[in-house]
Structure formats: structure tokens, C-alpha cells
Backbone as CSV, one residue per row, in Angstrom:
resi,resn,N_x,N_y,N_z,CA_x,CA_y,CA_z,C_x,C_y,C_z
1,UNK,22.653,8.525,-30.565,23.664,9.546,-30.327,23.313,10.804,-31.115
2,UNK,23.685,11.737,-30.159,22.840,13.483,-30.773,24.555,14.360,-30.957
3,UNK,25.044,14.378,-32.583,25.973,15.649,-32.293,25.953,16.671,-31.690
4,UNK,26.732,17.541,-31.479,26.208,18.856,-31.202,25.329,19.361,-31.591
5,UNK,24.726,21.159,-31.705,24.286,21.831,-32.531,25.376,22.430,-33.167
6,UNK,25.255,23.375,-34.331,26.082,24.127,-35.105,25.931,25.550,-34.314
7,UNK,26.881,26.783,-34.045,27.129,27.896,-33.409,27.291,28.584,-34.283
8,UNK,26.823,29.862,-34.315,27.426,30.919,-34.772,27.333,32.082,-34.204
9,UNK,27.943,33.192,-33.483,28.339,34.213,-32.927,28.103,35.428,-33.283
10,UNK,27.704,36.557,-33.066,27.530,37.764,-33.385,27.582,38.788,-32.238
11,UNK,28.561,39.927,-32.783,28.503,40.816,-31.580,28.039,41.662,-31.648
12,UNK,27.414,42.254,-30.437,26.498,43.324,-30.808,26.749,44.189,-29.653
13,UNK,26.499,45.410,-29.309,26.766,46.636,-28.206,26.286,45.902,-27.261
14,UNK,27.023,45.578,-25.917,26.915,45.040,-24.803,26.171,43.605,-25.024
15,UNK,25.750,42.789,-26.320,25.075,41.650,-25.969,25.898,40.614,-27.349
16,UNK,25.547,39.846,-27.366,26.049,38.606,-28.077,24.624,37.709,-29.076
17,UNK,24.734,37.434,-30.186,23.494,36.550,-30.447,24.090,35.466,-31.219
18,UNK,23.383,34.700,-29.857,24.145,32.687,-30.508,22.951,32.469,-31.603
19,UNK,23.564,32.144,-32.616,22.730,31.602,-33.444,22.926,30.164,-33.898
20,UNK,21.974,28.930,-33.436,21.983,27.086,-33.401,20.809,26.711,-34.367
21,UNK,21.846,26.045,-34.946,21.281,24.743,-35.845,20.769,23.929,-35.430
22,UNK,20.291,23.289,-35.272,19.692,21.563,-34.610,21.099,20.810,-35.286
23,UNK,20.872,19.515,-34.410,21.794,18.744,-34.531,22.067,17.916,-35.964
24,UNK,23.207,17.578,-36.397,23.580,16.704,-37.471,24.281,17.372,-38.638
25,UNK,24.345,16.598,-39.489,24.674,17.438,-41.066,23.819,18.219,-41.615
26,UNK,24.510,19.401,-41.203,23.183,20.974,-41.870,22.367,20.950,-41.248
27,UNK,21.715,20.384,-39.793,20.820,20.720,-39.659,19.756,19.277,-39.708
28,UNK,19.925,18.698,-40.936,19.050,18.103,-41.703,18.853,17.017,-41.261
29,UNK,19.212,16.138,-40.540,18.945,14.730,-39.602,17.919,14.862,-38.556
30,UNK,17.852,16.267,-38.194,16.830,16.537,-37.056,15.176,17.387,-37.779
31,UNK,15.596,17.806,-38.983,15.051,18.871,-39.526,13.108,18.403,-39.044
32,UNK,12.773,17.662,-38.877,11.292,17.450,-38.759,11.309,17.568,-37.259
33,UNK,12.853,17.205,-36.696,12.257,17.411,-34.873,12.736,19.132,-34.473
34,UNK,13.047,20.060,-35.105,13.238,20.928,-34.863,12.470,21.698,-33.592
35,UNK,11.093,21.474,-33.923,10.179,22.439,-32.997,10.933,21.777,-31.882
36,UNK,11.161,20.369,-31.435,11.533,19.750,-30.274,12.481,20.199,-29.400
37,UNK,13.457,20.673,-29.986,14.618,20.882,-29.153,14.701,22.289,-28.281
38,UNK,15.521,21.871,-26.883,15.868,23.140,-26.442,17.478,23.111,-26.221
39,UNK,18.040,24.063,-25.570,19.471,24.540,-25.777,19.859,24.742,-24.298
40,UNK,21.014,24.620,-23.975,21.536,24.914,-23.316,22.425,25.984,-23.033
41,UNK,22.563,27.012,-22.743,23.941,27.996,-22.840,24.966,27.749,-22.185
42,UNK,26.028,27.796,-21.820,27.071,28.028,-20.918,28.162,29.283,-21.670
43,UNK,27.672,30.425,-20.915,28.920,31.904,-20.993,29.438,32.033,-20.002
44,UNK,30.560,32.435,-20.070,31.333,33.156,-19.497,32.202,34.308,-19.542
45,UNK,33.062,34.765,-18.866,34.252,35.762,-19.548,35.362,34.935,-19.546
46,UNK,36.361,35.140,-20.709,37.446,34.677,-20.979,38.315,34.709,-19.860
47,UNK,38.542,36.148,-18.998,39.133,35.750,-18.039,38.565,35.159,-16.864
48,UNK,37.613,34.863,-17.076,36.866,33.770,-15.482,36.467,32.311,-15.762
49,UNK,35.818,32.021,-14.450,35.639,30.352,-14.597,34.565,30.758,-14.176
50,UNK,33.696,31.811,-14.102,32.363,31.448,-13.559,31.409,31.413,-14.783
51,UNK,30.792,30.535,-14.944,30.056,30.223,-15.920,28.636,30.689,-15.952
52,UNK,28.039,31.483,-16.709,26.261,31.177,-16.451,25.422,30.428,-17.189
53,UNK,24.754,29.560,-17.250,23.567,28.893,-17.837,22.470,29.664,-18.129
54,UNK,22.012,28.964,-19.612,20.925,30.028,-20.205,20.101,28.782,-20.944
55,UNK,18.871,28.704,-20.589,18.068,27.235,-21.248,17.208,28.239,-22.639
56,UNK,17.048,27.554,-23.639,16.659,28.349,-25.003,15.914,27.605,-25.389
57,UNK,14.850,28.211,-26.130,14.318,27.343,-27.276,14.110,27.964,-28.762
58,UNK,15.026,28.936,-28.461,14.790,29.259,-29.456,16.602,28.844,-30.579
59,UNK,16.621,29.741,-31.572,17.545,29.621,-32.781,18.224,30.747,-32.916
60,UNK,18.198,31.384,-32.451,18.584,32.598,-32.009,18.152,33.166,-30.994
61,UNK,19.361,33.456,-30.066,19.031,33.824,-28.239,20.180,35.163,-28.331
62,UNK,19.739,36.068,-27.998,20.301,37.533,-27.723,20.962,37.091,-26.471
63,UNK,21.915,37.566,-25.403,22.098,37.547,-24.773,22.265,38.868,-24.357
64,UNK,21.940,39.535,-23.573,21.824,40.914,-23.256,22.523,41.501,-22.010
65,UNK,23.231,42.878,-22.230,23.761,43.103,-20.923,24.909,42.540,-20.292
66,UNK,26.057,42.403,-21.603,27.448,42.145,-21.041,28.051,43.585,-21.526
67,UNK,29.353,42.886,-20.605,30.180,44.519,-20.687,30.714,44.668,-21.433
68,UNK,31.071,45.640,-21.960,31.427,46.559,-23.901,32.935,45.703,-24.121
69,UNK,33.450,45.927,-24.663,34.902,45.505,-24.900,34.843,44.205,-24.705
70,UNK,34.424,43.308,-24.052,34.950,42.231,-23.529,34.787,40.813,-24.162
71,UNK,35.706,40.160,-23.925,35.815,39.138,-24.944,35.211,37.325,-23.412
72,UNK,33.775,37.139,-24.187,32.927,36.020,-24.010,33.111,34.449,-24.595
73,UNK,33.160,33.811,-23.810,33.459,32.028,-24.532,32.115,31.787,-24.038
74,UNK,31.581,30.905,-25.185,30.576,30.152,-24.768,30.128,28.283,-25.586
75,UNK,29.395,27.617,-25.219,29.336,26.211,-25.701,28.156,26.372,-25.271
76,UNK,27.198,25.251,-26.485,25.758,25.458,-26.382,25.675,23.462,-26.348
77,UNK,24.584,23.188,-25.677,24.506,21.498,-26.001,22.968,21.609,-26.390
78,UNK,22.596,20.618,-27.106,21.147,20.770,-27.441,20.553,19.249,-26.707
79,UNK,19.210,19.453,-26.983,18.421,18.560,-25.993,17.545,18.287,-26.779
80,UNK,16.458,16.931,-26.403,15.378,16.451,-27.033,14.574,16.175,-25.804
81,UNK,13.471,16.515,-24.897,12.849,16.445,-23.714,12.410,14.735,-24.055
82,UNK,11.609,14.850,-25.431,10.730,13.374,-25.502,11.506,12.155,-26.291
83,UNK,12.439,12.774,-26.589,13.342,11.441,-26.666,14.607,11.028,-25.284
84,UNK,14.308,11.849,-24.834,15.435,11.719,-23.840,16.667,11.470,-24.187
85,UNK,17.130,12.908,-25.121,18.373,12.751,-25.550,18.777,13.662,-25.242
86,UNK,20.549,13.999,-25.678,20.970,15.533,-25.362,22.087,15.055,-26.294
87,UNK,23.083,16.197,-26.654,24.261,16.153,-27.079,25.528,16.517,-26.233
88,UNK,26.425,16.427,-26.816,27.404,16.712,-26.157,27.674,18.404,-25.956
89,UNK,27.903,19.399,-25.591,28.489,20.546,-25.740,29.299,20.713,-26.987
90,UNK,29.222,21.999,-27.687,29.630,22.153,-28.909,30.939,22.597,-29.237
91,UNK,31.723,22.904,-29.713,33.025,23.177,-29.789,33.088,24.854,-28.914
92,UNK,33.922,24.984,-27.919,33.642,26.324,-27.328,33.992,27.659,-28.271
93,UNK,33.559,28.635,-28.412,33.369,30.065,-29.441,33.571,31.132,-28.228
94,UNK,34.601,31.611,-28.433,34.599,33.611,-28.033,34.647,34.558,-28.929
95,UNK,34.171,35.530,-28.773,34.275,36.489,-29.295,33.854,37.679,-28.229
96,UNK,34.259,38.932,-28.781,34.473,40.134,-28.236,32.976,41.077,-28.220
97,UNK,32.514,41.848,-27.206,31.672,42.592,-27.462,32.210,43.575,-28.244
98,UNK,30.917,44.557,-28.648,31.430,46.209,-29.444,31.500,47.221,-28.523
């Protein structure tokens, strides 16, 4: 069983940057499989249900090219390709563009 990753949010003029932990306490349960993992995105706008998917590998993913003011929810799940694992989706996060 794979916790989530850890989220953290940042807003920036028209874009957003998710910043993920690998999975577990701090990080640190996965810390040697790090290079391994990729991410999942799911954004949206607060007032919609349409969702977009964004696959990552990285630890920080810009998201670029949302609209100014507006307030974004998103949940990230992380993955292991060669273990054939994944986690669950992470606790969902909005925040507002600038």
C-alpha cells in the first residue's frame, strides 16, 4: 500500500506550481525510489466538473495558462511503473490565481 504524495500549492500570474513529495512519512519511505515515480494531476475550476489530467515526473510541475483571478482545486496520486503500484489521490487543494 502507497499513501498519497504530500502537495503543496503556489500561485503564480495565470499558472499554479504543485509542488510533491513522494509517498510516506516526509517523503522518507520512498526516498531511494524517488527517481521512480510519476504523478498524476487532476485540475480543475472550482466552479466546474470538468477536470484535466496532467502525467508528471517531475516535483515540481508549473501549470501554465489559467485564468487570472480564479480559484483551481486540484489532487495529485503518485505511481510506481515497476512496482505496479499507485496511491490513492491526495487530499484535494484550491487555491486562487494572481
Amino acid at each position: 500500500h502507497m499513501s498519497p504524495p504530500e502537495v503543496r500549492l503556489e500561485a503564480e500570474d495565470k499558472a499554479i506550481l504543485v509542488h510533491i513529495s513522494p509517498p510516506g512519512q516526509d517523503g522518507n519511505m520512498w526516498a531511494l525510489e524517488k527517481p521512480s515515480f510519476s504523478y498524476t494531476i487532476r485540475i480543475w475550476q472550482k466552479s466546474s466538473s470538468d477536470k484535466k489530467t496532467i502525467n508528471s515526473t517531475y516535483y515540481v510541475e508549473k501549470i501554465p495558462e489559467l485564468l487570472p483571478e480564479t480559484t483551481y482545486c486540484l489532487e495529485v496520486k503518485a505511481i510506481h511503473p515497476s512496482l505496479k503500484k499507485h496511491s490513492n489521490y491526495s487530499t484535494v487543494q484550491c487555491i486562487s490565481t494572481t
